[in-house]
C-alpha positions as CSV (number, residue, x, y, z in Angstrom):
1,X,14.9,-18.9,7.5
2,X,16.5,-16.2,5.7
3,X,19.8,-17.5,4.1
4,X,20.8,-17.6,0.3
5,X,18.3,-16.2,-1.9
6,X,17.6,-19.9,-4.0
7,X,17.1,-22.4,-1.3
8,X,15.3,-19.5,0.3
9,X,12.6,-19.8,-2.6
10,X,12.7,-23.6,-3.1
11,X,11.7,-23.8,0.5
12,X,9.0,-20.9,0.2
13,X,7.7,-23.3,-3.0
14,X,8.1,-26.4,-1.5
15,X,5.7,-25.3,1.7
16,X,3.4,-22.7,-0.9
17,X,2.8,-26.0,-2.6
18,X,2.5,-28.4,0.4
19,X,-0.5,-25.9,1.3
20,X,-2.2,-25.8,-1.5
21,X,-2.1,-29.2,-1.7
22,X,-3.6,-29.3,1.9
23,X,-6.4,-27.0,0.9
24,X,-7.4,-29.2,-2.0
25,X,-7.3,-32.2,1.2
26,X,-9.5,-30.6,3.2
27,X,-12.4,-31.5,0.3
28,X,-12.4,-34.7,1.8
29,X,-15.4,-36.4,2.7
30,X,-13.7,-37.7,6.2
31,X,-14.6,-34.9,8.8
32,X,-11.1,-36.0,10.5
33,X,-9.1,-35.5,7.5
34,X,-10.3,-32.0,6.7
35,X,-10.1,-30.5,10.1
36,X,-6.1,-32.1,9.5
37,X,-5.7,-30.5,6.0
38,X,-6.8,-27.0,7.7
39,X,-4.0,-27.3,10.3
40,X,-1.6,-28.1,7.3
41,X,-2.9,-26.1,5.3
42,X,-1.8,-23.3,7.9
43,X,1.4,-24.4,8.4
44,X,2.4,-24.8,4.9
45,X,1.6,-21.3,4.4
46,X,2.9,-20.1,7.5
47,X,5.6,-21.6,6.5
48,X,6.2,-19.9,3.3
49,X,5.7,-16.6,4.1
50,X,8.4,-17.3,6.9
51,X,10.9,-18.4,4.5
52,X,10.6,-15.5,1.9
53,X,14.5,-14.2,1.7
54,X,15.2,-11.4,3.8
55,X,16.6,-9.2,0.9
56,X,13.1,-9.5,-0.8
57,X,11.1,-8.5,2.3
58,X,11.8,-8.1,5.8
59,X,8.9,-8.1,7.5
60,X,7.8,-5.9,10.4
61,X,8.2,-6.0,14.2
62,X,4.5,-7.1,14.8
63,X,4.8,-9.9,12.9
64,X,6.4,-12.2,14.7
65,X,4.4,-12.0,17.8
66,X,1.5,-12.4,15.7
67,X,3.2,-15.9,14.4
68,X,3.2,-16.9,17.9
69,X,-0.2,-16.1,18.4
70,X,-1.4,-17.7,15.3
71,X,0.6,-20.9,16.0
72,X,-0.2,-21.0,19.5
73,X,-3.7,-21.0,19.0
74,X,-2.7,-23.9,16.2
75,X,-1.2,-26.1,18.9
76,X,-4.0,-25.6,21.5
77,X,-6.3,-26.9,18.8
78,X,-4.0,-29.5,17.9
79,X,-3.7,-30.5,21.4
80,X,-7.4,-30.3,21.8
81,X,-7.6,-32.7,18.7
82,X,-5.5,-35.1,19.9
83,X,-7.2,-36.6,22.6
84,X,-9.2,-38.5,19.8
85,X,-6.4,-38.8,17.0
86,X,-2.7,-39.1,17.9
87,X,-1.1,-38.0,14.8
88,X,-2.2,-34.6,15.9
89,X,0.3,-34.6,18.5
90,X,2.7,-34.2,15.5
91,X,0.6,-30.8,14.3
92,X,1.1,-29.7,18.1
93,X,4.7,-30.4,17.8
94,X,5.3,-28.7,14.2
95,X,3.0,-25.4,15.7
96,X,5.3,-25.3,18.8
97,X,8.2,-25.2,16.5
98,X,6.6,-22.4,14.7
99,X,6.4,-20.5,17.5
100,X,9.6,-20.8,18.6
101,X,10.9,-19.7,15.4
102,X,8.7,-16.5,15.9
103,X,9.8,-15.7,19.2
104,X,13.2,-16.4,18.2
105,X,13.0,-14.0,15.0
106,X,11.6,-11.5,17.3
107,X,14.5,-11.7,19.7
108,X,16.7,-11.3,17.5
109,X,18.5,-8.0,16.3
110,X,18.0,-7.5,12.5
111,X,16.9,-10.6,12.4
112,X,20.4,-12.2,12.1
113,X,20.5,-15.7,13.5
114,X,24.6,-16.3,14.2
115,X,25.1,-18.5,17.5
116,X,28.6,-17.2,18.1
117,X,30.2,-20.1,20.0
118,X,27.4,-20.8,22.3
119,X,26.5,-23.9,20.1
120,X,22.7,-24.5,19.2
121,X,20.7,-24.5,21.7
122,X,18.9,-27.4,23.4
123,X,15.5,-26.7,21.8
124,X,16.4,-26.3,18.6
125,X,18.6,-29.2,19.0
126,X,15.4,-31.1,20.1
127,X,12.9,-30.0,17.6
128,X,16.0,-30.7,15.0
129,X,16.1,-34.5,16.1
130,X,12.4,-34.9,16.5
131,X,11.6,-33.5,12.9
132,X,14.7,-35.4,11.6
133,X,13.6,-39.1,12.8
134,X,10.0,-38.1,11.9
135,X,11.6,-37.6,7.8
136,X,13.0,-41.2,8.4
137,X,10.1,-42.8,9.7
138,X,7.2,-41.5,7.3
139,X,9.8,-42.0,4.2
140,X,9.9,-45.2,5.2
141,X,5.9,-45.9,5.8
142,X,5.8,-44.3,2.3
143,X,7.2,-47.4,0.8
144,X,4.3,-49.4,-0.5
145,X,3.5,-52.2,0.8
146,X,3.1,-54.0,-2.3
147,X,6.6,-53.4,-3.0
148,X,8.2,-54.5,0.3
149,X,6.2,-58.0,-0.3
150,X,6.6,-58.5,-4.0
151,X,3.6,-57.9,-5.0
152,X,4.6,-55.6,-8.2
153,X,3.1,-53.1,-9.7
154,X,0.4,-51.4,-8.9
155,X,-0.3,-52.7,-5.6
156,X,0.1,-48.8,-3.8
157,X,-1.6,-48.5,-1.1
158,X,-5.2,-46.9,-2.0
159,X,-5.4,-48.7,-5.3
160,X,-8.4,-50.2,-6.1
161,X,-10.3,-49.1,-3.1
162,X,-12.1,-45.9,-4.9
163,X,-10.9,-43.7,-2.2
164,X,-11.0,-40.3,-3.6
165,X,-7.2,-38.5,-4.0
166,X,-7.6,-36.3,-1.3
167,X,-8.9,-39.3,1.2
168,X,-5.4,-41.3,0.2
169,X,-3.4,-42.0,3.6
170,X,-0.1,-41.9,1.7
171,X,-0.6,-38.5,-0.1
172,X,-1.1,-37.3,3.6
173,X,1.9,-38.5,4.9
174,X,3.6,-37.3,1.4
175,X,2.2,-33.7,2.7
176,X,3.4,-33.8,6.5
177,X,6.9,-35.1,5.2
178,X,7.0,-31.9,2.8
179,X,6.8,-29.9,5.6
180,X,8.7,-31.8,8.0
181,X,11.6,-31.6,5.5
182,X,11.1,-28.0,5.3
183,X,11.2,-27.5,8.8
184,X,14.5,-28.9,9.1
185,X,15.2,-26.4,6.6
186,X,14.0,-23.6,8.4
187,X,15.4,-25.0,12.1
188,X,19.0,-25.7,10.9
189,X,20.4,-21.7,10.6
190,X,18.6,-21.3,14.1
């Protein structure tokens, strides 16, 4: 958040696009899936705007609590959501993240984010590991099956089943690992 100007706006890209991309998902004819895409969507976005280079634009005092209201109220739906789906205990996680971010931006005095030789702290550490092995293991379940087996060509998962492109479980993961790669991103200069 807030370091060199270029991987400042790849990151703002990468999670402008990752939400668009979940907007376009939430025309999904699975209930489920859309209400997901929404929460995405917001993070992506939330995202973005959080990465915007501070020599472009600092943004105000206010809003940086207001993150941490918005994403609060993200994770209390996310945890609400996941007593019927589990992989929305991954959206509770990611929302939690975003508010700590917040409330550490807020903290902070001109929005500098040196450690001195205190170390990283335990959270971020945490949040750092969590959303690293979460890169590992959805790049992996990206793999297609088809390949892993043999089976060639045009054996992706979703082929051949007329599932629509925004119903497709592996463009869904795709998304989630665009942001979870940009949260590392964001976590690392914490």
């Amino acid at each position: 958040m807030h370091g060199p100007a270029s991987p400042g706006w790849l990151l703002v890209a990468l999670c402008a696009a990752t939400g668009a991309y979940c907007l376009l998902r939430m025309r999904s004819g699975v209930e489920d899936q859309r209400r997901a895409a929404g929460g995405e969507a917001l993070m992506g976005f939330g995202m973005a705007a959080m990465a915007v280079p501070a020599a472009v634009f600092t943004p105000p005092a206010w809003v940086w609590p207001a993150y941490a209201v918005v994403f609060g109220a993200a994770g209390l739906r996310a945890l609400w959501a996941a007593r019927s789906a589990r992989h929305h205990l991954h959206h509770l996680v990611g929302a939690a993240a975003m508010v700590y971010m917040a409330v550490v931006m807020a903290g902070s005095p001109g929005h500098a984010h040196g450690h001195g030789t205190s170390g990283t702290p335990v959270l971020t550490g945490a949040l750092l590991l969590y959303f690293a092995g979460y890169v590992l293991l959805t790049g992996v379940r990206l793999i297609p099956v088809g390949a892993v087996a043999g089976g060639g060509p045009g054996t992706a998962p979703g082929a051949g089943t007329g599932a629509g492109w925004g119903d497709r479980p592996e463009l869904a993961r795709a998304c989630r690992l665009s942001m979870a790669i940009g949260m590392l991103a964001m976590l690392l200069p914490l």
